[in-house]
N, C-alpha and C positions, 0 to 999 in steps of 0.2 A: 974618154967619152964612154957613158954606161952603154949597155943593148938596148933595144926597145923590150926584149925579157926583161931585163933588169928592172926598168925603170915602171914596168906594170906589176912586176912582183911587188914592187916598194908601194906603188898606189894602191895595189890590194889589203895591203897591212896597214897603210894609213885610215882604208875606210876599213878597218874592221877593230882599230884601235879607235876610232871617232863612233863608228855603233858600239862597239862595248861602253863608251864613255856616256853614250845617247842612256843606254840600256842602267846605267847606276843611277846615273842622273833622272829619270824615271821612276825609280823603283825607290829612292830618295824620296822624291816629290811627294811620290804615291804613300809612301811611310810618313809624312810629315802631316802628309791633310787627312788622313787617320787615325793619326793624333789628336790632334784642333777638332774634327769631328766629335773623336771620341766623350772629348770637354764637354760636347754639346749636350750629354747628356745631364750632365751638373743643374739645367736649364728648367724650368719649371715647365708644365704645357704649356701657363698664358703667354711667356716668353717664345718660345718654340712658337706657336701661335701669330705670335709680331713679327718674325722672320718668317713667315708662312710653310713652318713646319711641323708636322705634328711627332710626338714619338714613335708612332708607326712606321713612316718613312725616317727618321733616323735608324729605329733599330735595323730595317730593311737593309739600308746601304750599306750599312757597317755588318751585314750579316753576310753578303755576298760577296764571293768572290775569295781570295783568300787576303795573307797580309801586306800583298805587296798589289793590292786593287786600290787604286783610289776610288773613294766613296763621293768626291764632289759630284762628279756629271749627272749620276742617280740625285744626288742631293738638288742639282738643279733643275732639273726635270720633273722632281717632286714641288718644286716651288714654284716652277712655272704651271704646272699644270691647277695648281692649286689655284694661282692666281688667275688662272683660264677661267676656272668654276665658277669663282667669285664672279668677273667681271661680267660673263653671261649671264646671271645670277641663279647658277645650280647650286644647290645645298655643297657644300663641303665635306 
């Protein structure tokens, strides 16, 4: 039978081997949709435009932050806010 030491030193290691696994997996994520972002620039404005983004707010998100920041949440905060402007019907 372990100690009760034992058995919380093992559950310390398991949650620090599960955040470090949080932590790639993250940094993963964040490296993938900074990618796919980055494509966005391929995008013409009227394009950008359709998806309610303009190049401003792409270059923005992809400027902040370093390379392991995901650029989406900026991305959709610019799209909803855009569509806020519209819907009240403030210029864009």
């Amino acid at each position: 039978m372990s100690s009760l030491k034992e058995r919380s030193v093992a559950l310390h290691a398991a949650a620090a081997d599960a955040g470090f696994a949080a932590m790639v997996s993250n940094a993963a994520r964040a490296l993938v949709h900074r990618f796919r972002a980055n494509g966005l620039r391929e995008l013409d404005d009227r394009l950008l435009d359709d998806i309610g983004l303009c190049r401003s707010d792409l270059e923005k998100a992809l400027s902040e932050g370093h390379a392991f920041t995901d650029p989406t949440p900026a991305l959709t905060r610019a799209v909803r806010a855009r569509a806020w402007r519209r819907l009240s019907g403030r210029s864009v």
